[in-house]
PLY file of the C-alpha trace (Angstrom):
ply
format ascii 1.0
element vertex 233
property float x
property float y
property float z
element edge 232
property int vertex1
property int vertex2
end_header
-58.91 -41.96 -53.35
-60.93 -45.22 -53.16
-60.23 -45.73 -49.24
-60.83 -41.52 -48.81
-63.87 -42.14 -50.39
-65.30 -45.09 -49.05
-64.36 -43.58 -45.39
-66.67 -40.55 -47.00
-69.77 -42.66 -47.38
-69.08 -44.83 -43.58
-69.12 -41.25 -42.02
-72.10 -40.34 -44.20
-73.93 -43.07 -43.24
-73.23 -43.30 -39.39
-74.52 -39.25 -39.66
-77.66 -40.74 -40.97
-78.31 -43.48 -38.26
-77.62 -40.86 -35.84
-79.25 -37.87 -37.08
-82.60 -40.83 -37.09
-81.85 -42.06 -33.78
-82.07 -38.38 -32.30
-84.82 -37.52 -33.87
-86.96 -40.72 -33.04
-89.98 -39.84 -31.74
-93.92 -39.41 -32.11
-95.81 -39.77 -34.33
-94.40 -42.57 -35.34
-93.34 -43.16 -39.27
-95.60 -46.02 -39.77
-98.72 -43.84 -37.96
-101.71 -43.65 -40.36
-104.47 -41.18 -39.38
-104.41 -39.97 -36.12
-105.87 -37.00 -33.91
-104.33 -35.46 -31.39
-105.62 -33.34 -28.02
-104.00 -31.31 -25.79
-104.98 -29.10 -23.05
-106.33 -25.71 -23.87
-104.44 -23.66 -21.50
-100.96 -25.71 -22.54
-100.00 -26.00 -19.06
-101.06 -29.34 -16.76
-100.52 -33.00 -16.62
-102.84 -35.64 -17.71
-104.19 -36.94 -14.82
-107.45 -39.55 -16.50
-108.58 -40.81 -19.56
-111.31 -43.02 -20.94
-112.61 -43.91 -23.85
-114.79 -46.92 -25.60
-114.75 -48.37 -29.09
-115.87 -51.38 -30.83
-113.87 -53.74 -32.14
-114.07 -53.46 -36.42
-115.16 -55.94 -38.71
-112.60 -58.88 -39.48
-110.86 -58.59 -42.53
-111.56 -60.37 -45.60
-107.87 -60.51 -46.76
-105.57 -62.17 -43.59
-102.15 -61.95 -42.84
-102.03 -57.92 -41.89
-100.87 -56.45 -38.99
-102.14 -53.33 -37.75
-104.47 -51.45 -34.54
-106.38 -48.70 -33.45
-104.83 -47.51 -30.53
-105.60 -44.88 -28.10
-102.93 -43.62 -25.31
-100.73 -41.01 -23.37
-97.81 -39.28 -24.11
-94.72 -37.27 -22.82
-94.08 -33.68 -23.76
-91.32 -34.75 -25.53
-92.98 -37.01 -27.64
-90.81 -40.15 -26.38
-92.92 -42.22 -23.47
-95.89 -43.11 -24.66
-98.62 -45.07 -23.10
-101.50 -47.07 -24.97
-104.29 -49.53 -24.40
-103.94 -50.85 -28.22
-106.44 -53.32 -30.00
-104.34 -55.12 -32.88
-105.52 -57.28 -35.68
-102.64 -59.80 -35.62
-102.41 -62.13 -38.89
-106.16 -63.76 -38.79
-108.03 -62.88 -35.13
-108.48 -59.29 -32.80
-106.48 -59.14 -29.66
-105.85 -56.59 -26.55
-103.23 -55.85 -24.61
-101.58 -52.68 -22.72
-98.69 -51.62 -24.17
-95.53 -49.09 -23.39
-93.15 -47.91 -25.62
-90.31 -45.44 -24.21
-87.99 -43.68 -27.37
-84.58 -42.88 -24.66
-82.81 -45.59 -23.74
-85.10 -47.69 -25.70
-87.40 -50.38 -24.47
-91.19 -52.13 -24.91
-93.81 -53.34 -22.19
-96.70 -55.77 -23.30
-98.78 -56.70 -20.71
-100.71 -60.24 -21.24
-103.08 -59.65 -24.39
-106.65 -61.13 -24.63
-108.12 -62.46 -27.92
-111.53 -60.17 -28.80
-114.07 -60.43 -31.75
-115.73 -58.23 -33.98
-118.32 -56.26 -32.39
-117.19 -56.53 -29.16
-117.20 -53.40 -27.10
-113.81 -52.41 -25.74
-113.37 -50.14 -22.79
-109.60 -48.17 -21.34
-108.62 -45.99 -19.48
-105.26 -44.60 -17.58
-105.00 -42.68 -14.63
-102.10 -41.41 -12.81
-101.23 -42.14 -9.30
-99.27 -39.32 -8.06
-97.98 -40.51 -4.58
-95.23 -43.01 -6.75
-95.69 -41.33 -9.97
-97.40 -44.38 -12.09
-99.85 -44.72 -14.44
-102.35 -47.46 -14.28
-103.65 -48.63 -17.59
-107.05 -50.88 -17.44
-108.32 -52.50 -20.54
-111.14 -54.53 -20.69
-113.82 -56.42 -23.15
-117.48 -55.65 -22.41
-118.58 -58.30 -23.18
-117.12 -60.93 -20.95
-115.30 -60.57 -17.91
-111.73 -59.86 -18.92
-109.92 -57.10 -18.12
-105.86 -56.51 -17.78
-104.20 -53.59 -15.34
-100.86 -52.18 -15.67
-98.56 -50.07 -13.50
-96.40 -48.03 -15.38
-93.64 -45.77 -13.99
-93.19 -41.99 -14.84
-89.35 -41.95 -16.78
-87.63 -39.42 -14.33
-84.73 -37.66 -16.03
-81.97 -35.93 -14.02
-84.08 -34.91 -11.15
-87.35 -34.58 -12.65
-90.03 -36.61 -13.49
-91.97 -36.27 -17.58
-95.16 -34.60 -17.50
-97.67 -36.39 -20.10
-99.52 -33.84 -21.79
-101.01 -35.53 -25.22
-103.42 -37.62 -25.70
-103.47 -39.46 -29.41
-106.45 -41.46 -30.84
-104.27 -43.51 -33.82
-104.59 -45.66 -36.82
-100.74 -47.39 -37.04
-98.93 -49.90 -39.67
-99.39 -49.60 -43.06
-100.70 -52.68 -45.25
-102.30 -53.44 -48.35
-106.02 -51.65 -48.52
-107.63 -54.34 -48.89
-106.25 -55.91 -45.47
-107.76 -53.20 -43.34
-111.53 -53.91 -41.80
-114.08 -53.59 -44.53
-116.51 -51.38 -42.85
-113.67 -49.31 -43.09
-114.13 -46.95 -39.67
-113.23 -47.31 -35.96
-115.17 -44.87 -34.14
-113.58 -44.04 -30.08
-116.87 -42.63 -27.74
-117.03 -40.93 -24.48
-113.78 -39.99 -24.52
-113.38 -38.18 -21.14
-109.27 -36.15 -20.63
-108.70 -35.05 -17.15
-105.40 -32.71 -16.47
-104.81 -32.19 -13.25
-108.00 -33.70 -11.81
-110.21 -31.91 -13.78
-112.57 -32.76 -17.38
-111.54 -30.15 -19.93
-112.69 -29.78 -23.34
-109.47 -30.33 -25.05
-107.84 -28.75 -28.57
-108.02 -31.18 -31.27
-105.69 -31.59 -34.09
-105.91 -34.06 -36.72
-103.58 -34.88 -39.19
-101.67 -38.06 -40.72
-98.02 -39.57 -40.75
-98.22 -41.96 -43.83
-101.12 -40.68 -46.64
-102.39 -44.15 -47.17
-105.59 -45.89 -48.38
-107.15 -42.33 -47.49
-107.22 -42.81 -43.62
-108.22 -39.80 -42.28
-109.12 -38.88 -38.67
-111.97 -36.57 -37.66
-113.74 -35.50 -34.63
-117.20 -35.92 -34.81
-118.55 -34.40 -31.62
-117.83 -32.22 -28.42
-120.77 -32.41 -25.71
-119.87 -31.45 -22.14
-116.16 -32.40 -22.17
-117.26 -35.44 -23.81
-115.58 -35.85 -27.57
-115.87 -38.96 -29.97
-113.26 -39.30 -32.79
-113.42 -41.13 -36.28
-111.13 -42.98 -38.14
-111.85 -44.17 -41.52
-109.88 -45.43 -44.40
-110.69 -47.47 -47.43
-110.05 -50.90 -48.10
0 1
1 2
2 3
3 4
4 5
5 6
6 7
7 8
8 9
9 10
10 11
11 12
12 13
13 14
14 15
15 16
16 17
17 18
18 19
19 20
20 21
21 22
22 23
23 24
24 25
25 26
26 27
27 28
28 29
29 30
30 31
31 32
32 33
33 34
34 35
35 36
36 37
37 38
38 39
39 40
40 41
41 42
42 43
43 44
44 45
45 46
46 47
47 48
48 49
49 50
50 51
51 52
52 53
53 54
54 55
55 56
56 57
57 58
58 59
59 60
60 61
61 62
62 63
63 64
64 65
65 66
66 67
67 68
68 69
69 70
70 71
71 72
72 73
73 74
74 75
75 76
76 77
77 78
78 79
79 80
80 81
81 82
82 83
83 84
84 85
85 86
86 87
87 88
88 89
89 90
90 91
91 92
92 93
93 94
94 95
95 96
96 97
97 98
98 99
99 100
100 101
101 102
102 103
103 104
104 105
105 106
106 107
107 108
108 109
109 110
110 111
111 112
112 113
113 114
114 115
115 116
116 117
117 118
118 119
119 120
120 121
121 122
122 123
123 124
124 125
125 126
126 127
127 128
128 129
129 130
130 131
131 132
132 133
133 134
134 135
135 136
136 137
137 138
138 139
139 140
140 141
141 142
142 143
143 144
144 145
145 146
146 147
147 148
148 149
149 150
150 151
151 152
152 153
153 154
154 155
155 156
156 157
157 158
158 159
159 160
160 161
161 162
162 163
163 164
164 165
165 166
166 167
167 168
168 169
169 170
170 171
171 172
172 173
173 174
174 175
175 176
176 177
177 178
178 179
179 180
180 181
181 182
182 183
183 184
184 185
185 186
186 187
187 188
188 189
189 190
190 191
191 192
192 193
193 194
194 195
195 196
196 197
197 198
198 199
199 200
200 201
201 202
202 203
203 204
204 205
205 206
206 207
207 208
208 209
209 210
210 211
211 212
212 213
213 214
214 215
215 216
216 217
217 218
218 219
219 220
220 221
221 222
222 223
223 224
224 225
225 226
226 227
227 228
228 229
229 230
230 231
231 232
């Protein structure tokens, strides 16, 4: 009965590592606040887009880990493709980053350290002739900027269509490790599917309820859109 049984809980738990490993997938689990747009007519591929931010105040507590983040993802919610602005441990950095879900694996192009205030600037585009994305990050106010070429996952004989655009909040930490003036506010935002601006559909909603980050849209002016994130710390 003991062996039966402890073969029981094995099988029970292999079920569970499987059943998570199928269903892996975005939104992440350790997403905060995040919004989420998507073309209006649900058909297309995103072909541009832009947006700006400023980097948020430095924390008064160090040692978190977290970024606002905005990127590009997969129909299937497992490629996803992100210009992402971290807070790691005690200074601001950026970097372009890609995360794919099936078979697993993580791209980090060379990261740049940026302050407080600092205007930040991305944007991804796709280059259809060898199905890539190019992601361009850059600092406004200096002269840095990082590009990186990023192939389209083909499955079978097809390649993914990215069709979602997220403007995120991710990792969870204490409240009082998140930026004090407790907002990161994305501008001009500009989403392009299939060569042309639309004025997307906007959901917003959260993964993990914590330290009441929320995510809000604050404005739609000519296919332009500029989305909040707030929280308290």
């Amino acid at each position: 009965f003991f062996v039966a049984q402890t073969l029981m809980r094995w099988y029970y738990l292999v079920l569970l590592v499987w059943v998570a490993f199928v269903y892996a997938e975005d939104p992440a689990s350790d997403w905060l606040a995040y919004a989420e747009a998507t073309n209006p007519s649900g058909v297309g591929r995103i072909t541009y887009i832009e947006a700006y931010w400023v980097v948020p105040q430095d924390p008064t507590v160090p040692g978190g880990f977290f970024s606002p983040w905005f990127g590009i993802e997969s129909s299937d919610n497992l490629n996803l493709i992100q210009p992402v602005n971290p807070w790691s441990d005690s200074y601001w950095e950026i970097y372009n980053e890609y995360f794919q879900w099936e078979p697993e694996h993580n791209f980090n192009s060379v990261s740049h350290k940026v302050k407080a205030g600092d205007t930040l600037f991305g944007s991804v585009s796709f280059n259809e002739a060898n199905q890539t994305y190019s992601v361009y990050h850059s600092d406004l106010n200096n002269t840095w900027s990082v590009v990186s070429n990023i192939e389209v996952q083909k499955e079978k004989d097809a390649y993914k269509n990215y069709t979602i655009a997220y403007f995120v909040f991710e990792k969870v930490n204490e409240c009082k490790q998140y930026p004090p003036n407790n907002q990161v506010t994305f501008t001009d935002i500009r989403i392009d599917y299939d060569y042309q601006t639309v004025t997307p559909s906007w959901n917003t909603s959260y993964v993990v309820d914590h330290c009441d980050c929320r995510a809000s849209i604050l404005s739609e002016t000519n296919n332009i859109t500029t989305v909040q994130i707030t929280w308290e710390s």
